[in-house]
VOPALUM-188375 format. One record per residue (C-alpha): residue in one letter; y, z, x. Coordinates in steps of 0.001 Angstrom, whole numbers, plus 500000, padded with zeros to 6 digits. Example, Ala and Ser with C-alpha at 12.3 -4.5 7.8 and 13.67 -1.06 7.14 Angstrom:
BEGIN
a495500507800512300
s498940507140513670
! end
This chain:
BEGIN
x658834162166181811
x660422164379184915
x663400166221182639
x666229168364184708
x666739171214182457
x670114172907182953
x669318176649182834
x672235178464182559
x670542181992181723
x670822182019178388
x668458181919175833
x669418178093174221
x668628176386177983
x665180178651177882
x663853177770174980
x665074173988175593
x662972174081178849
x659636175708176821
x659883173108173887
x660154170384176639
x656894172078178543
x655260172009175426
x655805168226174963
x653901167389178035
x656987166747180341
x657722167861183822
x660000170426183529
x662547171140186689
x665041174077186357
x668165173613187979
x670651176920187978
x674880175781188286
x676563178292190047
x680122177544189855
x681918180212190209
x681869183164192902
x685205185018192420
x684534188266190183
x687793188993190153
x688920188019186804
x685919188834184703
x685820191386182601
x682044192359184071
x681504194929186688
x679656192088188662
x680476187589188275
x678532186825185636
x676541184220186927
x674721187010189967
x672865188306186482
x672552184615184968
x670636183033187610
x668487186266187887
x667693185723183927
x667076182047184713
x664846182401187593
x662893185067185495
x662569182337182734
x661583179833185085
x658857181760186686
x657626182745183087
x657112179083182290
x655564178651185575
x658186175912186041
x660565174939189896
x663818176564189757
x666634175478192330
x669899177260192539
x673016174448193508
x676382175375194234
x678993173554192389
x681694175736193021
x683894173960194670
x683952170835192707
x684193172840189514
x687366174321190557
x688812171018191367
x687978169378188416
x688262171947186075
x690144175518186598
x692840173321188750
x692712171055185698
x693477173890183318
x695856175964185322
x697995172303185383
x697783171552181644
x698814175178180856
x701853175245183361
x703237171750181273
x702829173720178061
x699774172270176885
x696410173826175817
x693207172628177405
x689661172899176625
x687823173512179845
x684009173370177835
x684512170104176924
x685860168923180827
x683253170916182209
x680817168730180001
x682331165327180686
x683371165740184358
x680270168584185791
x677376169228183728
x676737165283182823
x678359163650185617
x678042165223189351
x675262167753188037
x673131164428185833
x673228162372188966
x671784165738191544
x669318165229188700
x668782161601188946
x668595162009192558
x665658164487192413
x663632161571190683
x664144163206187165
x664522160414184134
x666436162517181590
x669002165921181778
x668555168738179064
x670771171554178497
x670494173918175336
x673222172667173227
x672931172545169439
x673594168802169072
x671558165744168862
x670936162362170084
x669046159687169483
x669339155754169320
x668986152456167339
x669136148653168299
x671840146211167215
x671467142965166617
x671336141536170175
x668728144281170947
x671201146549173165
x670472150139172842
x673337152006171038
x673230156348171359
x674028158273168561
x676044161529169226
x675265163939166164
x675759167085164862
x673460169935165107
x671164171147163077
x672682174689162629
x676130174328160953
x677221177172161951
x676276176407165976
x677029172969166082
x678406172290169360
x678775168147169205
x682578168759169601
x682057169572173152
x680203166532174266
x682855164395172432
x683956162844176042
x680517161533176350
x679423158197177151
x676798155532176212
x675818155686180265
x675786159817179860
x673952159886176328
x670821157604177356
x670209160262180154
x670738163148177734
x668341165448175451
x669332168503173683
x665592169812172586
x666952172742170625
x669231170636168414
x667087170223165109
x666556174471165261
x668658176829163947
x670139180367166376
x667697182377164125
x664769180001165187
x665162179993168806
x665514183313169236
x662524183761167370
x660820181210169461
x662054183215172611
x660995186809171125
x657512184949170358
x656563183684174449
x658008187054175799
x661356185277176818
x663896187255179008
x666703185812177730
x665327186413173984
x668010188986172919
x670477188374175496
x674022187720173782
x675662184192173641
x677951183860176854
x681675184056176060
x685101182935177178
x685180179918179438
x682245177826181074
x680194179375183769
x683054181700184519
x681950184043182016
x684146186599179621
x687926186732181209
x690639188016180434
x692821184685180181
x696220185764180801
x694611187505184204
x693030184182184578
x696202182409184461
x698232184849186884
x695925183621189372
x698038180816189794
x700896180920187420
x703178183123188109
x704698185367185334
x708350184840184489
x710498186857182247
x711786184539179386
x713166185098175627
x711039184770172321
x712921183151169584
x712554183512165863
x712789180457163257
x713357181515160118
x711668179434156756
x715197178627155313
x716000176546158382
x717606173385158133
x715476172007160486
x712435172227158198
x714509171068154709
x715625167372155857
x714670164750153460
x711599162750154543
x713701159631155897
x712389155990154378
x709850154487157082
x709700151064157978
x706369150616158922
x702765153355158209
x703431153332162455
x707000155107162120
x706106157183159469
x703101158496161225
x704786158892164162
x707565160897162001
x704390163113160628
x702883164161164105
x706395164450165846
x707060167477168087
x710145169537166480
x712638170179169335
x713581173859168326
x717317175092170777
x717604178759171110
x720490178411168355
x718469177527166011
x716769181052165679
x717497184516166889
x716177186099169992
x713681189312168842
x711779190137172308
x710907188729175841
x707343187761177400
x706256187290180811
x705570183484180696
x705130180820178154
x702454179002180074
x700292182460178933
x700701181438175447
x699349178647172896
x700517177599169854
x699383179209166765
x698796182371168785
x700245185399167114
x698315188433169007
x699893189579172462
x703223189212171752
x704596192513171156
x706698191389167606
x707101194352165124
x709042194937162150
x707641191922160169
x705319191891157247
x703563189386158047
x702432188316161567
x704663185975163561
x703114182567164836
x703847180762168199
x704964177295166704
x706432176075169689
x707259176621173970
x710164174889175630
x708937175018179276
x712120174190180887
x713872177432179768
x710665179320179615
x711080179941175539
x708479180929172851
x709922180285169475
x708023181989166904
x707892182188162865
x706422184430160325
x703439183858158193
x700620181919158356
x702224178949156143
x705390178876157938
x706232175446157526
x706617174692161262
x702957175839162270
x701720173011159760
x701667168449160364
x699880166101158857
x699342163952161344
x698756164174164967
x698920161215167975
x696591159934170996
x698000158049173687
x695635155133174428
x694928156307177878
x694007159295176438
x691596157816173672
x687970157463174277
x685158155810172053
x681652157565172235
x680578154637170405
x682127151747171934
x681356148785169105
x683352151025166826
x686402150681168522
x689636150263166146
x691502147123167256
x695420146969166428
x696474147333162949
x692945148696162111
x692631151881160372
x689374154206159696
x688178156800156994
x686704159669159242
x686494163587158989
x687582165183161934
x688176168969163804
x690427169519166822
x689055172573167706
x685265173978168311
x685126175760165532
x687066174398162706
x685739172978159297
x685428169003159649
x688862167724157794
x688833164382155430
x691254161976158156
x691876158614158529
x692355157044161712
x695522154054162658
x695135152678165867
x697979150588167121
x698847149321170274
x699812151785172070
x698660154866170363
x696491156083167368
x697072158623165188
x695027160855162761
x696654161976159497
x694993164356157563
x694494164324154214
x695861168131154263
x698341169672156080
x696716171237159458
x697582174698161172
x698235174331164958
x698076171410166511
x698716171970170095
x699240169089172746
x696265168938175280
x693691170225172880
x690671167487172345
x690300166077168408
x687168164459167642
x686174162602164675
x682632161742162681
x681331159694159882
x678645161764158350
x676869163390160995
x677907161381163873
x680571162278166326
x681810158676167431
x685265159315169419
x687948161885170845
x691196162012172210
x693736164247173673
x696521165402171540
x700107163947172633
! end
């Protein structure tokens, strides 16, 4: 087979492109750059001048063609424009999984298709692989890494059937340990070069920097809600239907500025998330105070103290149906249907025992335990065993 390996630089797309080699495929390297302004990392240089360098070095080791194809452009449409939107409502994005769904296996798979190539790689710990059902249509399996503790299946969760028969992710049955070794062993580059951090192809930034790019900073007041509140000792009411009560269970609280007391300012709330607790200047608290909710309109972050302050914690949380997407499509949950799943809503938190009600204009998740900061805009994604079979954004 002719296989597109995205090389990004790093040593998971390397030693993806070597086990490929060693299969007996026809290994292409193609290099994303996607970002040119250096403005807002936290490198001396954009990352991506010393990435492709790495890559190219890689891709003359394996004696393999490398092509360098600028993205830029479409990458800040789709995704920094994207983010800098969904943070200015008060939401919290994840631009890795975006950049998966909407550059890296859509406009980036079909350069590949067009070069002749009949599958895209990329050096993600995850897996795929298929089966047949009963009227012999193919049916893609989206699972889990090998490596527990890499397991990045969570950011392909807005994946398709179309996108998964195109996919391979070679290094998915090794563990970090393993392919390093494997890189050390052929005199890789990239063997001991650190994992890339902070957001996709952009490299490590500083995200509030990130964020003044656009957004503007504006003076507004943080608000403390103390544990005794009213607000958090009303009696559960008595639900008519599993619908209302889980709607009840994954309901935004609408804190007012009277229901706390002002303790400090900040400089925007669209710079914040919820569940955040560092950056935001608070003393004279034992315990750390928690964002546990921003009212955009009058620019407020109301805060509380402690990690089990009751309004950091739900139960449940919603998915608008537009918002709801099915890797595997014959699983679908029709009306009234319900699912036993376990399920994370963010990269690297401990699957959860859930169980999925769709109805018809939502579904929700509700937990099985009470779950720390849930944030609107952030992607949940749900398995049975080791398969990741849908996702949704949060409401």
């Amino acid at each position: 087979m002719k296989i597109v390996v995205g090389l990004s630089g790093g040593v998971d797309s390397s030693v993806a492109a070597y086990l490929l080699q060693q299969q007996g495929h026809e290994v292409v390297a193609l290099f994303m750059r996607n970002w040119n302004d250096a403005s807002v990392t936290l490198e001396d240089e954009c990352p991506w001048i010393e990435d492709s360098n790495d890559a190219l070095m890689v891709a003359q080791k394996l004696g393999i063609p490398f092509q360098v194809i600028d993205m830029s452009e479409l990458y800040k449409e789709r995704i920094v424009d994207y983010m800098f939107a969904e943070y200015e409502k008060g939401r919290t994005p994840n631009p890795d999984v975006l950049c998966n769904r909407e550059v890296k296996f859509d406009v980036f798979m079909k350069t590949a298709m067009s070069l002749g190539a009949d599958k895209v790689a990329t050096g993600h710990y995850a897996r795929v692989n298929s089966t047949f059902d009963e009227n012999g249509k193919e049916i893609f399996h989206l699972l889990a890494g090998k490596d527990n503790n890499k397991d990045q299946s969570y950011f392909l969760c807005q994946l398709s059937q179309d996108q998964l028969s195109k996919a391979l992710f070679p290094i998915g049955e090794l563990t970090k340990p393993q392919v390093r070794e494997i890189a050390k062993e052929i005199g890789l580059v990239t063997a001991d070069k650190k994992d890339s951090q902070g957001l996709c192809f952009i490299g490590k930034v500083s995200l509030p920097q990130f964020l003044q790019q656009q957004l503007k900073p504006n003076e507004g007041e943080i608000v403390e809600i103390f544990k005794d509140s009213p607000l958090f000792s009303e009696e559960k009411p008595e639900f008519a239907s599993k619908e209302e009560e889980l709607e009840f269970l994954s309901r935004k609280i609408n804190y007012k500025k009277s229901d706390g007391k002002v303790i400090g300012k900040h400089q925007g709330a669209q710079f914040f998330t919820i569940g955040q607790s560092k950056g935001l200047g608070i003393g004279g608290h034992k315990e750390s105070c928690f964002i546990v909710s921003r009212e955009m309109e009058n620019n407020i972050i109301f805060v509380g103290e402690g990690s089990h302050f009751p309004g950091l914690h739900k139960k449940a949380l919603k998915i608008d149906n537009a918002e709801l997407h099915w890797v595997r499509e014959d699983m679908k949950l029709q009306n009234g249907e319900s699912m036993e799943v376990m399920s994370r809503f963010r990269y690297r938190q401990s699957l959860q025992k859930a169980t999925l009600y769709q109805f018809e204009n939502a579904l929700y998740i509700e937990f099985n335990e009470l779950q720390s900061a849930i944030a609107e805009g952030q992607f949940a994604s749900w398995y049975i065993d080791e398969e990741l079979i849908g996702s949704g954004v949060i409401a």
